[in-house]
C-alpha positions in Angstrom: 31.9 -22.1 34.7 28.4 -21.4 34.2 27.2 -21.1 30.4 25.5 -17.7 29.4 21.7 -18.3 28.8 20.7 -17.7 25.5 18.9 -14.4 24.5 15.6 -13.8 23.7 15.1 -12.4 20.3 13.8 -8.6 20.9 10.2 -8.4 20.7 8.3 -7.8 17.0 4.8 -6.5 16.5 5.2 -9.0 13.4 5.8 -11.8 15.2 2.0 -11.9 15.6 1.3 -11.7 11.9 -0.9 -14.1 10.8 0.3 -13.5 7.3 3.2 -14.9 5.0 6.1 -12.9 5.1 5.1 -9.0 2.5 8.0 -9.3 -0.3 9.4 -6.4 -0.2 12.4 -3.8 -0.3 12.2 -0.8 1.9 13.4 2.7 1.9 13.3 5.8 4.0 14.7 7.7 1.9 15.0 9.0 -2.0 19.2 8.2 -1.4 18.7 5.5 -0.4 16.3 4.6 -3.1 18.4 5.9 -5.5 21.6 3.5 -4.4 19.2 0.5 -4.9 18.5 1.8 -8.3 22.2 1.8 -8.4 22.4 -1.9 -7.3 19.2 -3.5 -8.4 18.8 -2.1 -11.9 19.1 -5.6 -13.7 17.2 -7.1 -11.2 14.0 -4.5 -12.0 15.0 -4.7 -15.9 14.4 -8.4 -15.8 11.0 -8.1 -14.0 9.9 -5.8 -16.1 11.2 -7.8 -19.5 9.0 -11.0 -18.0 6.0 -9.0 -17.9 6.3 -7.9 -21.0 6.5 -11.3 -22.0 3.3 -12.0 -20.6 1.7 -9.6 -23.2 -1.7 -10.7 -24.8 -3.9 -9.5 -27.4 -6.6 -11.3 -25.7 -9.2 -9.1 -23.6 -7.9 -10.8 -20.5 -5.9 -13.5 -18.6 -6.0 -15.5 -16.3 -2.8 -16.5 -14.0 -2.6 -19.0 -11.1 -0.6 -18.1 -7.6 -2.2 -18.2 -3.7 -3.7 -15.2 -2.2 -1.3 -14.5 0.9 -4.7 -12.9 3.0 -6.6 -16.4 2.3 -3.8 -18.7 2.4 -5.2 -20.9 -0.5 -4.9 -21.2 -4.3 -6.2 -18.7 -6.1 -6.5 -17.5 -10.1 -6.0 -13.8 -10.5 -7.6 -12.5 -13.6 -6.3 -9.0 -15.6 -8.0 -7.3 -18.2 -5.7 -6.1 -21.1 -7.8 -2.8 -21.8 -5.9 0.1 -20.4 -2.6 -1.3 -20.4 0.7 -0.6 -22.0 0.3 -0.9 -25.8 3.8 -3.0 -27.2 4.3 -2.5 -30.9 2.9 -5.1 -32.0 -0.4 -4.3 -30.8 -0.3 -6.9 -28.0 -1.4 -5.4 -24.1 0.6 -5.8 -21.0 -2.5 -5.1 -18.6 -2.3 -2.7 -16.1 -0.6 -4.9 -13.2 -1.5 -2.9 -10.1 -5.6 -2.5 -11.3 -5.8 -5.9 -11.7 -4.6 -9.3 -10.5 -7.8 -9.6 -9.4 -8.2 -12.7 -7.1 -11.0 -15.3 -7.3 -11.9 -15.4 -3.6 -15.0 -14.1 -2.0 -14.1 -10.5 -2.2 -12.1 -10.1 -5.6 -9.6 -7.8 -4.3 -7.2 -6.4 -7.2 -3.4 -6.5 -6.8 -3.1 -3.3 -4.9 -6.2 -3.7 -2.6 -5.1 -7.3 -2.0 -1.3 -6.4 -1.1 -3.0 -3.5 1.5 -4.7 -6.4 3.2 -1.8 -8.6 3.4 0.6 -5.8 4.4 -1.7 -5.1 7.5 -1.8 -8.3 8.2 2.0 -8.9 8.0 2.4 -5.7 9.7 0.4 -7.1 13.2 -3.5 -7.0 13.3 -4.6 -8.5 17.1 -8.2 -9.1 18.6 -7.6 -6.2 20.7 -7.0 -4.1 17.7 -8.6 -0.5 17.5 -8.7 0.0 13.7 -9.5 3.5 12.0 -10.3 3.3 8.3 -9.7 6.7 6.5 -11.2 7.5 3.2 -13.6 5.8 1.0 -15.3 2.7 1.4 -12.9 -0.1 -0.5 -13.5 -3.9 -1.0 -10.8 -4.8 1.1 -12.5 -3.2 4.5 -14.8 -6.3 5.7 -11.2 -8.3 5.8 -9.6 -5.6 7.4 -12.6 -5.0 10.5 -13.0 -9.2 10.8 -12.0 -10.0 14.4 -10.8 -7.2 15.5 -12.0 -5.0 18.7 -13.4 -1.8 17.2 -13.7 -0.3 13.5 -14.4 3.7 12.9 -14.2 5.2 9.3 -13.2 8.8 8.6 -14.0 10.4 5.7 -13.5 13.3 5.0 -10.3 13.9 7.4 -10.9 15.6 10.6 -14.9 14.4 10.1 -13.9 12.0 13.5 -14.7 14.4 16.3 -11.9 14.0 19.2 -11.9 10.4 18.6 -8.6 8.7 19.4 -6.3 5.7 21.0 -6.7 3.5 18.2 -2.9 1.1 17.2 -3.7 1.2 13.6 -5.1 3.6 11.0 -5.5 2.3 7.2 -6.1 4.5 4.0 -6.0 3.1 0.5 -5.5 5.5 -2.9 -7.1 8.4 -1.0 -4.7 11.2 0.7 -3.7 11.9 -2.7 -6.6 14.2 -3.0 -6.5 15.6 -0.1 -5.2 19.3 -0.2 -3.5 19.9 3.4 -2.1 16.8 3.4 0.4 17.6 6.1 -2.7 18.9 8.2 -3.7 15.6 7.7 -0.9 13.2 8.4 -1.1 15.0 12.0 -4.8 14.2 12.1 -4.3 10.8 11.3 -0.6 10.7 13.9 -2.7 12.1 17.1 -5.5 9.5 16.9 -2.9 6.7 17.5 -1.5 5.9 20.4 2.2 5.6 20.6 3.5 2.5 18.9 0.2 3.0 16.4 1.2 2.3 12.6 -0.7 4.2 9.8 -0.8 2.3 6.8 -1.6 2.8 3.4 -1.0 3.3 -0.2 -1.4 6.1 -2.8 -0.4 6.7 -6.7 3.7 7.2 -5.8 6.1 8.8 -8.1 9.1 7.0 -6.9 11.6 8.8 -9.5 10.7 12.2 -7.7 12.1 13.9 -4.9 9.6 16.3 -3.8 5.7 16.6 -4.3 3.3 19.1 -6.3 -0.1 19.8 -6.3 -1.7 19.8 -9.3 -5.0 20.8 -11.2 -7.0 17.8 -12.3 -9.1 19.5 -14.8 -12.0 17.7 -17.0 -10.8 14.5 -14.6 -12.1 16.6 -11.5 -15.4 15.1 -11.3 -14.1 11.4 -10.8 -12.2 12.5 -7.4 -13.9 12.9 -4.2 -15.5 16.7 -3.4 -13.0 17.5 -0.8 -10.1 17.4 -3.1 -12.0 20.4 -4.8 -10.1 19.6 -8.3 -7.0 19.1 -7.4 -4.5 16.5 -6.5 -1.0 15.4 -5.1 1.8 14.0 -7.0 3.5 12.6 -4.6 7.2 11.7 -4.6 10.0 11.3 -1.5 9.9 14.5 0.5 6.1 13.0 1.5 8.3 10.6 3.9 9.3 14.0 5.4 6.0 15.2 5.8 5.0 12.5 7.5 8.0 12.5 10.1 7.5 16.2 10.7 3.6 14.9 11.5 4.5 13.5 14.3 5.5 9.7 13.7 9.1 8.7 14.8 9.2 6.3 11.8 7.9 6.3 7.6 8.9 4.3 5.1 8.2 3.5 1.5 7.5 -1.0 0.5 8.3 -1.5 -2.8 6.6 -5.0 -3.6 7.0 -7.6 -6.0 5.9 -11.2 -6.1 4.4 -13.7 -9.2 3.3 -16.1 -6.8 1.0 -13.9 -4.6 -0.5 -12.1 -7.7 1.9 -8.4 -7.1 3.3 -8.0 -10.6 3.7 -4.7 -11.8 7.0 -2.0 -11.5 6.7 0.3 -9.1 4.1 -0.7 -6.6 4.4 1.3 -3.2 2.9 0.8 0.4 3.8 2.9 3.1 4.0 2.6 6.8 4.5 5.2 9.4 4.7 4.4 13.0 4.2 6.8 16.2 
């Protein structure tokens, strides 16, 4: 009797990645969310406990890992200054902010983990890469080697451009006010199978979003914002579904070794 051949395993846009593996749990959902809470909660309160431990009252540290986009040894430095004050007057620096890697572009723990997630997530020489928002430090990394880079800012500012596989925003969408006007932007410049990637300040222990005035802080936000700003929480998964793309879902990363300390750090993918 003939054997059965074996089966190929399906096909992976990651399997490309050129990228160790992006440590993280993900949700599409506050419930589900919620249930890891449920299930993880000693898991996060002992994180959080060895951070604290690493409180100093020096003006900085320094901390040794390996930078996952470089693939090499690296020291990531933190400032202590506007960081969580403990009681004893030592600083737990602001893990997200800083981290910040001694490679050629010293990318911070959030702008580094972007980076890597795109990476992990499939960038290819053929890649047609949209950049939305601001200029950030972690672009050049992002445009090397692939087929064609365009940068919108602010949305909408792209004319009919379109048919690009990847879009990439980092901390901007927050500040923009029609943000479900702009998730569709972003969805019909992708072809299908595109992923938008990106991160923004996330309130992960709120269902829904509000829009809120910033105040005396409006002037450090970009114009188009005009003085306001999301906070975002769950229902922004929904917002992005009723966009357009098929699929969205919230990262929550963690990892010592590659430099991603901090709580509650968020990335977010959404795929067409």
């Amino acid at each position: 009797m003939a054997s059965t051949p074996p089966q190929a395993a399906p096909f992976d846009i990651g399997s490309f990645a050129l990228s160790p593996k992006f440590p993280a749990w993900h949700f599409t959902s506050h419930a589900q969310f919620r249930e890891f809470l449920e299930r993880e909660q000693s898991e996060l309160d002992a994180r959080y406990e060895y951070e604290t431990s690493l409180a100093t009252r020096e003006k900085r540290i320094t901390q040794h890992g390996t930078c996952a986009p470089c693939l090499r040894a690296a020291r990531f430095t933190s400032d202590s200054a506007g960081g969580e004050a403990l009681r004893d007057g030592r600083m737990v620096p602001n893990w997200r902010e800083s981290m910040v890697c001694d490679c050629r572009e010293g990318l911070s723990n959030r702008q580094r983990a972007l980076l890597h997630f795109a990476q992990a997530t499939g960038i290819l020489p053929w890649t047609r890469l949209l950049l939305v928002g601001p200029p950030s430090p972690s672009d050049l990394r992002l445009a090397a080697g692939v087929a064609e880079v365009k940068t919108m800012r602010p949305i909408g500012s792209l004319g009919e451009a379109a048919g690009f596989h990847m879009a990439v925003s980092q901390d901007y969408l927050q500040h923009v006010p029609e943000l479900d006007a702009a998730f569709a932007d972003v969805c019909g410049r992708l072809l299908g199978g595109g992923r938008f990637i990106f991160s923004v300040p996330f309130h992960c222990h709120a269902a829904s979003s509000e829009l809120i005035d910033l105040g005396a802080f409006a002037g450090q936000i970009p114009p188009e914002a005009r003085g306001r700003s999301h906070r975002l929480g769950w229902d922004m998964l929904d917002m992005l579904r009723q966009a357009g793309f098929r699929e969205a879902a919230a990262y929550l990363y963690w990892s010592e070794e590659l430099g991603y300390l901090g709580a509650w750090n968020f990335m977010f993918r959404a795929v067409k």
